[in-house]
PDB file of N, CA, C and O in Angstrom:
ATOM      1  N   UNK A   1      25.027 114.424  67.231  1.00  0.00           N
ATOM      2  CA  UNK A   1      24.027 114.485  66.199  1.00  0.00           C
ATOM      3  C   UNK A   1      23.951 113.144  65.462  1.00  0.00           C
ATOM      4  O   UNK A   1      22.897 112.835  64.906  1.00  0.00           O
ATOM      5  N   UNK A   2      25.065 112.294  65.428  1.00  0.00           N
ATOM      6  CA  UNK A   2      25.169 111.316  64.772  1.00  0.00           C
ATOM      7  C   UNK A   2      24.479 110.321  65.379  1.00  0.00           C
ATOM      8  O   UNK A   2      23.584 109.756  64.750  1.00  0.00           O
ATOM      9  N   UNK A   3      24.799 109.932  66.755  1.00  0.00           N
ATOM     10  CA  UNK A   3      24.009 109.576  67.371  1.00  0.00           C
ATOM     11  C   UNK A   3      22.458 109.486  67.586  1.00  0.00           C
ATOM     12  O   UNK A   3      21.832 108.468  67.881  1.00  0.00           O
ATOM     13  N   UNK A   4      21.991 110.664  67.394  1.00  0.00           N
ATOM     14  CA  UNK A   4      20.448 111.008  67.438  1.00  0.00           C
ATOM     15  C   UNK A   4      19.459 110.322  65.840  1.00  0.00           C
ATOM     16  O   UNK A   4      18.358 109.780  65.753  1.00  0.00           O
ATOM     17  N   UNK A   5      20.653 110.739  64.645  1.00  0.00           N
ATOM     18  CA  UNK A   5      20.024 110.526  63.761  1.00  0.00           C
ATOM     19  C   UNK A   5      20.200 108.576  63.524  1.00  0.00           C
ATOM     20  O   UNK A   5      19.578 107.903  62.701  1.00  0.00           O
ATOM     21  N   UNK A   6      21.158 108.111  64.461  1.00  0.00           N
ATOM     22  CA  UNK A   6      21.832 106.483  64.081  1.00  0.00           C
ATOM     23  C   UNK A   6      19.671 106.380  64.581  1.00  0.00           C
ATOM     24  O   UNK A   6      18.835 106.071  63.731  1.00  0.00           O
ATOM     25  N   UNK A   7      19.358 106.674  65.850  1.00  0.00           N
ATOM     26  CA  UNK A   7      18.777 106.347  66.406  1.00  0.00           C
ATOM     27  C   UNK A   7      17.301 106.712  66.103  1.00  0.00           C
ATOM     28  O   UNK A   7      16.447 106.473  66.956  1.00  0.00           O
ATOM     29  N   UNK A   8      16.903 107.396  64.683  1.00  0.00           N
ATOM     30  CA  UNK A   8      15.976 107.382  64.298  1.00  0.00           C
ATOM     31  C   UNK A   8      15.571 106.609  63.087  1.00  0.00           C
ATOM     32  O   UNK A   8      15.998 106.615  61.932  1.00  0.00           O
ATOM     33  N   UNK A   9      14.199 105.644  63.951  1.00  0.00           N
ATOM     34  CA  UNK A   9      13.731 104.899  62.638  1.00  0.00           C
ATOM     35  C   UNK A   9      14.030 105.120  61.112  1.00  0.00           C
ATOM     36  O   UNK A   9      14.415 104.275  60.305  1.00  0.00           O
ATOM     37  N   UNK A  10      13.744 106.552  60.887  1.00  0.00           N
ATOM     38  CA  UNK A  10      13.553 107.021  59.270  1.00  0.00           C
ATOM     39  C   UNK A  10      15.146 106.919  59.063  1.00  0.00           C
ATOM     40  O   UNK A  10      15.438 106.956  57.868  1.00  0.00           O
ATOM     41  N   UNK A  11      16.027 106.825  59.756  1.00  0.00           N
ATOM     42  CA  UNK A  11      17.448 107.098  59.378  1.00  0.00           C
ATOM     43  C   UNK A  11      17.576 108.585  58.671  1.00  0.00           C
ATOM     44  O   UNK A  11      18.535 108.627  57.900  1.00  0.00           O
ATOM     45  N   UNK A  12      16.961 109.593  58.744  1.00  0.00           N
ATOM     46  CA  UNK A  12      17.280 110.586  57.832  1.00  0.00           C
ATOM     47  C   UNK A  12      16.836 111.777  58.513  1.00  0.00           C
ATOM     48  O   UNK A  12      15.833 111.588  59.202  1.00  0.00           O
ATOM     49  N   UNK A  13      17.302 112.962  58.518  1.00  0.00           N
ATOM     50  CA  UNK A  13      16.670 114.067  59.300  1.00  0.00           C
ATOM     51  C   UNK A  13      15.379 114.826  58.105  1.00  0.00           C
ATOM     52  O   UNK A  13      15.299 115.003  56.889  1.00  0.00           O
ATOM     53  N   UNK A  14      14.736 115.031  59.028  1.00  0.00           N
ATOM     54  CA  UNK A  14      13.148 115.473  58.115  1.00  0.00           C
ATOM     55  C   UNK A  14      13.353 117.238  57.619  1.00  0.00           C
ATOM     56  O   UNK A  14      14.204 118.032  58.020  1.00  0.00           O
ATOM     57  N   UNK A  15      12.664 117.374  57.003  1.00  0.00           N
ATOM     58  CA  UNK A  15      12.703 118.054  55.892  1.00  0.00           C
ATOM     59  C   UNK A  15      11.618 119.043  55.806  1.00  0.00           C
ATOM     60  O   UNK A  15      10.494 118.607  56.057  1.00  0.00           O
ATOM     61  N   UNK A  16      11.734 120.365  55.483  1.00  0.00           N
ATOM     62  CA  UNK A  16      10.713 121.072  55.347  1.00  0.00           C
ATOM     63  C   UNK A  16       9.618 120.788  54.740  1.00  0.00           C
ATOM     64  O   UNK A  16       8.558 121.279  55.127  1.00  0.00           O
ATOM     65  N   UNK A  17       9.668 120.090  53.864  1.00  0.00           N
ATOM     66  CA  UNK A  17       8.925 119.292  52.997  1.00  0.00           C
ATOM     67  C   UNK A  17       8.116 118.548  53.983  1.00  0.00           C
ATOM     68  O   UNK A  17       6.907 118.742  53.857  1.00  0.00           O
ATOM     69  N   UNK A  18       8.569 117.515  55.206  1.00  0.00           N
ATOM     70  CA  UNK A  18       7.961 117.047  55.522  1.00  0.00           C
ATOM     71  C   UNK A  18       7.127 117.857  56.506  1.00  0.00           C
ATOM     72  O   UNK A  18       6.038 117.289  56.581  1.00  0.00           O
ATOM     73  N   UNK A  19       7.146 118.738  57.152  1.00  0.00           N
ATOM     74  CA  UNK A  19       6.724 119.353  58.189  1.00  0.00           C
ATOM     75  C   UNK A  19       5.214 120.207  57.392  1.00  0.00           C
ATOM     76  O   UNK A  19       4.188 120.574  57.966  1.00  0.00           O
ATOM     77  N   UNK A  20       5.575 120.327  55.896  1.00  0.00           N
ATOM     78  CA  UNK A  20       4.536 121.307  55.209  1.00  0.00           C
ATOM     79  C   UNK A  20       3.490 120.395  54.820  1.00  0.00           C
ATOM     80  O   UNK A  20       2.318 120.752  54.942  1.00  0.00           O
ATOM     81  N   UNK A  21       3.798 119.194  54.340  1.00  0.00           N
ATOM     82  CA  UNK A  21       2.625 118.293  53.997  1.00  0.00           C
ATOM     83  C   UNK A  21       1.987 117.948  55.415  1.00  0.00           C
ATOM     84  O   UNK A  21       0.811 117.584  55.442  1.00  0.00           O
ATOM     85  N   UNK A  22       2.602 118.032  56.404  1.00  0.00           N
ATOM     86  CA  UNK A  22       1.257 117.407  57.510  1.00  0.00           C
ATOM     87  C   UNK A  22       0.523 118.919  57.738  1.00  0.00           C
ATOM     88  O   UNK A  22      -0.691 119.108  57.806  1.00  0.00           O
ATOM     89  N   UNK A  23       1.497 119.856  57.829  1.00  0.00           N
ATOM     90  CA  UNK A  23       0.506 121.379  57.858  1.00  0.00           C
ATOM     91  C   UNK A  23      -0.463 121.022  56.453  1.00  0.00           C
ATOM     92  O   UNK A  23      -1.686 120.945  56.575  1.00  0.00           O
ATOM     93  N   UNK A  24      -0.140 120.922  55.814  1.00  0.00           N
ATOM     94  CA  UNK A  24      -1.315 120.902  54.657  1.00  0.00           C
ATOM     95  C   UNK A  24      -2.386 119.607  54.821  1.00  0.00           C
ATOM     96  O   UNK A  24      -3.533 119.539  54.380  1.00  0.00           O
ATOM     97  N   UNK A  25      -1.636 118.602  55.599  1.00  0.00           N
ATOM     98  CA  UNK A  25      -3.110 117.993  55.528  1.00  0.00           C
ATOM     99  C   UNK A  25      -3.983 118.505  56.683  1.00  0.00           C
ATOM    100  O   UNK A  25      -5.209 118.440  56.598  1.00  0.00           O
ATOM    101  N   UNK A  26      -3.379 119.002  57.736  1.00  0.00           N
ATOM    102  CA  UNK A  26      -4.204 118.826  58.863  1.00  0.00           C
ATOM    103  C   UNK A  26      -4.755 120.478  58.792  1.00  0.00           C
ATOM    104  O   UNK A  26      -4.886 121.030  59.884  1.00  0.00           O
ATOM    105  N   UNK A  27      -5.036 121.172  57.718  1.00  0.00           N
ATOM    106  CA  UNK A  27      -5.779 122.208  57.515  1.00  0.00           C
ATOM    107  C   UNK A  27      -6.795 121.488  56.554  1.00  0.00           C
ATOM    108  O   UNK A  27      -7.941 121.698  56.951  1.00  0.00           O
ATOM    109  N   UNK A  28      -6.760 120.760  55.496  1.00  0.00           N
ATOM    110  CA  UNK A  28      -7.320 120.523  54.325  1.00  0.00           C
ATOM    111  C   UNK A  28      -8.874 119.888  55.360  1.00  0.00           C
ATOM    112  O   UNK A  28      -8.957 119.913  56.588  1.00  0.00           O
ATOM    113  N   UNK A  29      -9.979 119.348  54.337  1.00  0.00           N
ATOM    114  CA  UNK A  29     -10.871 118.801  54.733  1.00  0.00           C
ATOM    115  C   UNK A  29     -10.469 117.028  55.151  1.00  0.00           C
ATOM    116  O   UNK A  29     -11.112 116.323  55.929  1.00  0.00           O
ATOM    117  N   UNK A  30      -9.556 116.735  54.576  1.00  0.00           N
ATOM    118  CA  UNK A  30      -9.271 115.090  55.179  1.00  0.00           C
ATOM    119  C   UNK A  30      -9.127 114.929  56.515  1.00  0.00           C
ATOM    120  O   UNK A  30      -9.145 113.872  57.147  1.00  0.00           O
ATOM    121  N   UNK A  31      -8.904 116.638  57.125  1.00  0.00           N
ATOM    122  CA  UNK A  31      -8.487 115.730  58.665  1.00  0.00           C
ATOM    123  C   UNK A  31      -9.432 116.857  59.608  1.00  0.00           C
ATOM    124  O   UNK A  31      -9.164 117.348  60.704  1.00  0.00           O
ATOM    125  N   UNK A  32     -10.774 117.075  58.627  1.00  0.00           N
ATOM    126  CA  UNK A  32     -11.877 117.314  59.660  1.00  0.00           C
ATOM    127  C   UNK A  32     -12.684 117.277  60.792  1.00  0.00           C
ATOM    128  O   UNK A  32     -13.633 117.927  61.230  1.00  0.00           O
ATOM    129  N   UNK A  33     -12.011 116.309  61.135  1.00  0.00           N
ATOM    130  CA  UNK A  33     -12.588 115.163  62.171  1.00  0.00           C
ATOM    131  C   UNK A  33     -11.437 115.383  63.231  1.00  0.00           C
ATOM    132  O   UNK A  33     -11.742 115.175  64.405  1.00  0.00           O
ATOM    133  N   UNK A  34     -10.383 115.709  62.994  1.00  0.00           N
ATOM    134  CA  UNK A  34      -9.451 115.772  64.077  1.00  0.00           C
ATOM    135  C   UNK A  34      -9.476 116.903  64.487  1.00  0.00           C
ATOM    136  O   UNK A  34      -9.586 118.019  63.977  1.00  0.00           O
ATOM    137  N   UNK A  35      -9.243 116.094  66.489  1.00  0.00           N
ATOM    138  CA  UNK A  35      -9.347 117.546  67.115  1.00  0.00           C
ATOM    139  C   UNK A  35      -8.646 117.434  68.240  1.00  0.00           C
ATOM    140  O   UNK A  35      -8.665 116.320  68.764  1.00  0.00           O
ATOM    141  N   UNK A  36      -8.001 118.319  68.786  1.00  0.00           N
ATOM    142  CA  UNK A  36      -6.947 118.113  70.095  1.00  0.00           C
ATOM    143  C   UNK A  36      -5.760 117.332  70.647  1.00  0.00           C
ATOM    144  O   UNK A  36      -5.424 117.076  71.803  1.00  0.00           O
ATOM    145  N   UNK A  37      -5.146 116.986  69.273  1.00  0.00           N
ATOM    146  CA  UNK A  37      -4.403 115.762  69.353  1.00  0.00           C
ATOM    147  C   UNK A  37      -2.708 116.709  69.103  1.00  0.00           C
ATOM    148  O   UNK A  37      -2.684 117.890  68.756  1.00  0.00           O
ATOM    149  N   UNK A  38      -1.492 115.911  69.359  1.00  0.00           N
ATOM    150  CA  UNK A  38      -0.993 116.611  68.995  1.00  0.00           C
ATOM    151  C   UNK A  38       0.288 115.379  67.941  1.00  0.00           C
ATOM    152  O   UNK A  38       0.813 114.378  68.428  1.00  0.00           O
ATOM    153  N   UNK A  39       0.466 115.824  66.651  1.00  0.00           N
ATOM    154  CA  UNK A  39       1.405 115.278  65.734  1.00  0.00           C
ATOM    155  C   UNK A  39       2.401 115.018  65.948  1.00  0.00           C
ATOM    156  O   UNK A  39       3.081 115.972  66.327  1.00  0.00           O
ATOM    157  N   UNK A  40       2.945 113.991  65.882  1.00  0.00           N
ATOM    158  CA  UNK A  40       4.602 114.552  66.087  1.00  0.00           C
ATOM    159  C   UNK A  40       5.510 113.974  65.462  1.00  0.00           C
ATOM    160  O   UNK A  40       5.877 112.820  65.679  1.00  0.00           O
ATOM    161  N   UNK A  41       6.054 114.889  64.445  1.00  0.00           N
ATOM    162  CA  UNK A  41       7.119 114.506  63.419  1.00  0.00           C
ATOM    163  C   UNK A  41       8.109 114.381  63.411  1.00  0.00           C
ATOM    164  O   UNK A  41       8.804 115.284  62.947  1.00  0.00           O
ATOM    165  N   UNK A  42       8.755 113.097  63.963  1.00  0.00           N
ATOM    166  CA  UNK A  42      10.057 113.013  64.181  1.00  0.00           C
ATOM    167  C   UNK A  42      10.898 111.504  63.718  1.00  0.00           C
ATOM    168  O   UNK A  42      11.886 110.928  64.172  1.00  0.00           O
ATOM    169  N   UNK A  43      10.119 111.272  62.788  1.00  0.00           N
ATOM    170  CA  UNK A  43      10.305 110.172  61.724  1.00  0.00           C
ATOM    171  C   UNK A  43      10.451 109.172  62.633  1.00  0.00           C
ATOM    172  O   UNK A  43      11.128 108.232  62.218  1.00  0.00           O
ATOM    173  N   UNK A  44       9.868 109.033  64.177  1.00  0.00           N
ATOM    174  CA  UNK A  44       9.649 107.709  64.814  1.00  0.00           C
ATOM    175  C   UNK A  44      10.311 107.964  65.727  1.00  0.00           C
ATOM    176  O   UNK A  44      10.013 107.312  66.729  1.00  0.00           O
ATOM    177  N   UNK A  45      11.728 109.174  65.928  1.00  0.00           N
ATOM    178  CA  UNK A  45      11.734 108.782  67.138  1.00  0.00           C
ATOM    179  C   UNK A  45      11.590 108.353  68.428  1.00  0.00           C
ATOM    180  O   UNK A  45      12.143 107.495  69.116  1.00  0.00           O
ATOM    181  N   UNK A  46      10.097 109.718  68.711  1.00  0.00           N
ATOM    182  CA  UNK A  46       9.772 109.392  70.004  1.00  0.00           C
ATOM    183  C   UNK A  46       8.767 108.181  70.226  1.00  0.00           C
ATOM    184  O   UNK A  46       8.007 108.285  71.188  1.00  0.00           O
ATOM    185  N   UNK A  47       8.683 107.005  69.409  1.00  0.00           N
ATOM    186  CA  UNK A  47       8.342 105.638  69.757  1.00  0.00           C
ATOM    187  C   UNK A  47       9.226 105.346  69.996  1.00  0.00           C
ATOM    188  O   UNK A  47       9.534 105.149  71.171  1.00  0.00           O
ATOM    189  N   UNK A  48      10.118 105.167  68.921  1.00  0.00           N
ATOM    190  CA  UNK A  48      11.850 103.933  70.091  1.00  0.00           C
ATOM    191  C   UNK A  48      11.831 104.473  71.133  1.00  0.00           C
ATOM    192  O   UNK A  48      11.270 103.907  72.071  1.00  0.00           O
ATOM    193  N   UNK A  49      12.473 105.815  71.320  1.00  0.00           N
ATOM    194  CA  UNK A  49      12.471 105.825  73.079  1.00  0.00           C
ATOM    195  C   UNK A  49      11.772 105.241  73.585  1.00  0.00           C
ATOM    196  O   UNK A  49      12.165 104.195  74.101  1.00  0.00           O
ATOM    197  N   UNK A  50      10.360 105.635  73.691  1.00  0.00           N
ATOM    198  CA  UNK A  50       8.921 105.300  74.238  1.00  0.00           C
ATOM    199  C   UNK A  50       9.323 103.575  74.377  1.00  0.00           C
ATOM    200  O   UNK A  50       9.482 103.158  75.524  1.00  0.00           O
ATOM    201  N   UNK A  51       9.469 102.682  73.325  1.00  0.00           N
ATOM    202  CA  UNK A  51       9.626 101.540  73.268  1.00  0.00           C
ATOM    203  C   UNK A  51      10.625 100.823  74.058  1.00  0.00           C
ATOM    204  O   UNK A  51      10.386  99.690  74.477  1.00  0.00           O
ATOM    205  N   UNK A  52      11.979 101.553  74.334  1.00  0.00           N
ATOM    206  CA  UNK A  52      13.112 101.675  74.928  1.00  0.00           C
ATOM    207  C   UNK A  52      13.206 101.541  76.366  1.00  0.00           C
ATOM    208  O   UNK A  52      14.047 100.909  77.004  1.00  0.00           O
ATOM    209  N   UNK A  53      12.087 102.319  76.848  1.00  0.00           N
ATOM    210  CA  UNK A  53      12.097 102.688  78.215  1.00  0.00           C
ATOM    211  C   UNK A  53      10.989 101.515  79.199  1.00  0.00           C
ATOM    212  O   UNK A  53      10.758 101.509  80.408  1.00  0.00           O
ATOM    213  N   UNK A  54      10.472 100.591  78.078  1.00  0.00           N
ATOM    214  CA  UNK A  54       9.664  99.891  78.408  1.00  0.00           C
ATOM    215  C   UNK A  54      10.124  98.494  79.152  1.00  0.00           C
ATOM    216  O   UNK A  54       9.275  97.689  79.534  1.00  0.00           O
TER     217      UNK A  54
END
């Protein structure tokens, strides 16, 4: 686990908090326009990998 979290950008494991504000935006009218995409909250990890493997 230590490992996983050394290895995330945010340095910090995310938070209910964070998971409720993107549910709240991506219901609200600001993110009207979005459609079929998918979020992903993981305070950056899956770019380093992504970046990693490059």
């Amino acid at each position: 686990m230590r490992a996983l979290l050394d290895s995330t950008p945010m340095a910090r494991w995310g938070t209910v908090s964070d998971i409720v504000n993107v549910v709240e935006f991506i219901l609200s009218d600001k993110a009207s326009f979005i459609t079929g995409t998918d979020i992903v909250i993981d305070g950056g990890l899956s770019a380093r990998l992504l970046a990693q493997q490059s």
